[in-house]
N, C-alpha and C positions, 0 to 999 in steps of 0.2 A: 260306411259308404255303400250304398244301394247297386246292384247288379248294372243297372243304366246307367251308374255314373265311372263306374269300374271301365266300363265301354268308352264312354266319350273322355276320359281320359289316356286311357291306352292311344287311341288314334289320333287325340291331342300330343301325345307325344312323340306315336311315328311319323306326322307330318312336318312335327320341329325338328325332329331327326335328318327328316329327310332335306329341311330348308337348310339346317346347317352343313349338312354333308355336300347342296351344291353352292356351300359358301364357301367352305373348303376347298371346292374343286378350282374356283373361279379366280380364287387367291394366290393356289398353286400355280395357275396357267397365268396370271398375271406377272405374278416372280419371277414364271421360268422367261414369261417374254424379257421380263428386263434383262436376268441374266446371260439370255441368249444376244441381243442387242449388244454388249461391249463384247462379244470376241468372234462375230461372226462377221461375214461379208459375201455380196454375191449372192449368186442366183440360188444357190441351195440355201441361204437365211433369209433369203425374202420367201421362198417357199415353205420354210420352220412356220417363219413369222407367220404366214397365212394361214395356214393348219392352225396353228393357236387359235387365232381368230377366230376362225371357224368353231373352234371347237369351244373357246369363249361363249358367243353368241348361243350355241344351242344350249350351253348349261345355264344361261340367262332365261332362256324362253323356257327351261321345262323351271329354272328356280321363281318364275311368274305364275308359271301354273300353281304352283304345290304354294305358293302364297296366296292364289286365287283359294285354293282348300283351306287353308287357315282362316281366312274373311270366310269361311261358310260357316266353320265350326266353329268359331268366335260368335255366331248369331245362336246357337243354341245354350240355351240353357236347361244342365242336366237333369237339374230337378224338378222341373214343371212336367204334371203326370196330364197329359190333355188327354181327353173323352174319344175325341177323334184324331184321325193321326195326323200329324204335323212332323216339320223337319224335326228330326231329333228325337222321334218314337222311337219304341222298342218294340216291335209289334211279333207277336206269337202266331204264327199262321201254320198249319198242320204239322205242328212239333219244330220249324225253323224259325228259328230267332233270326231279325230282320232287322237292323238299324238304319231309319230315313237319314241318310247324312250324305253323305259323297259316294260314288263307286271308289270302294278302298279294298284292301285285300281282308277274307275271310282270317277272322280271328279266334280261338278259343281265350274264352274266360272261365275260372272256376271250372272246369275240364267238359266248358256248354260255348259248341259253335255259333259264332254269331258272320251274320251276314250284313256287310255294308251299303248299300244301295241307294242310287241317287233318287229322287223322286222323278227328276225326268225319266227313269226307264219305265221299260213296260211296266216292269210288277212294282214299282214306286208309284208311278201315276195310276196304276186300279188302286191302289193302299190308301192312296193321300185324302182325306175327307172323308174316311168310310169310319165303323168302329164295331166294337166285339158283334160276331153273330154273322156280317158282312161275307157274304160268297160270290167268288169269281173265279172266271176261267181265264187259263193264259195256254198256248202252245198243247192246247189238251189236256190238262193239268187243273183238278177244281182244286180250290183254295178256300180256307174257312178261316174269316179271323178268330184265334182263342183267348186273345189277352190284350192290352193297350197300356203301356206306361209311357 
């Protein structure tokens, strides 16, 4: 297994991590409504109930998000090495490894940080179409590509 697929499996797995975990949540909250439902009455259980709700709904919209990140990294495939960068590079820029995929949180692999980075951002959108050799400036910061997988 090559260093770039090391990567896009790891983050393939904290994102089903993270999809299960708010399936977990919504299951739990589901339960407790029902359990809560046979032995409550009045203004302080229709107030439970709400809060559930509530608190339902939000773990819906962030379990939409983090499925919106699955349908991204579903679109990449690890092993295609392009020339120039596309979603799913590995790209080497003054000693930081850089992966075009989602804004996710920095990860070590094999004891080498690597960075997640949407292409919408700043330093994803100079990246995106460029390749080895490529120099840019961001926030006063020059930038050299060194490598493209």
């Amino acid at each position: 297994m090559t260093f770039k697929q090391k990567i896009y499996d790891y983050y393939c797995r904290l994102v089903e991590d993270r999809i299960d975990a708010f399936r977990d949540m919504i299951a739990a909250l589901t339960e407790d409504s029902k359990n809560d439902a046979k032995g409550s009455a009045g203004d302080k259980h229709e107030t439970a109930l709400s809060m559930m709700h509530l608190e339902q709904e939000k773990f819906n919209t962030k379990l939409r998000e983090v499925l919106e990140q699955k349908a991204v990294l579903d679109k990449i495939d690890a092993s295609v090495i392009a020339k120039t960068i596309v979603l799913g590079s590995l790209v080497k820029a003054n000693g930081i490894y850089l992966y075009l995929s989602l804004a996710l949180p920095k990860i070590t692999i094999d004891g080498i940080n690597v960075i997640a980075l949407s292409p919408q951002s700043p330093l994803g959108s100079k990246l995106m179409g460029n390749s080895v050799g490529f120099t840019f400036e961001i926030n006063g910061t020059n930038y050299l590509i060194e490598s493209v997988e």
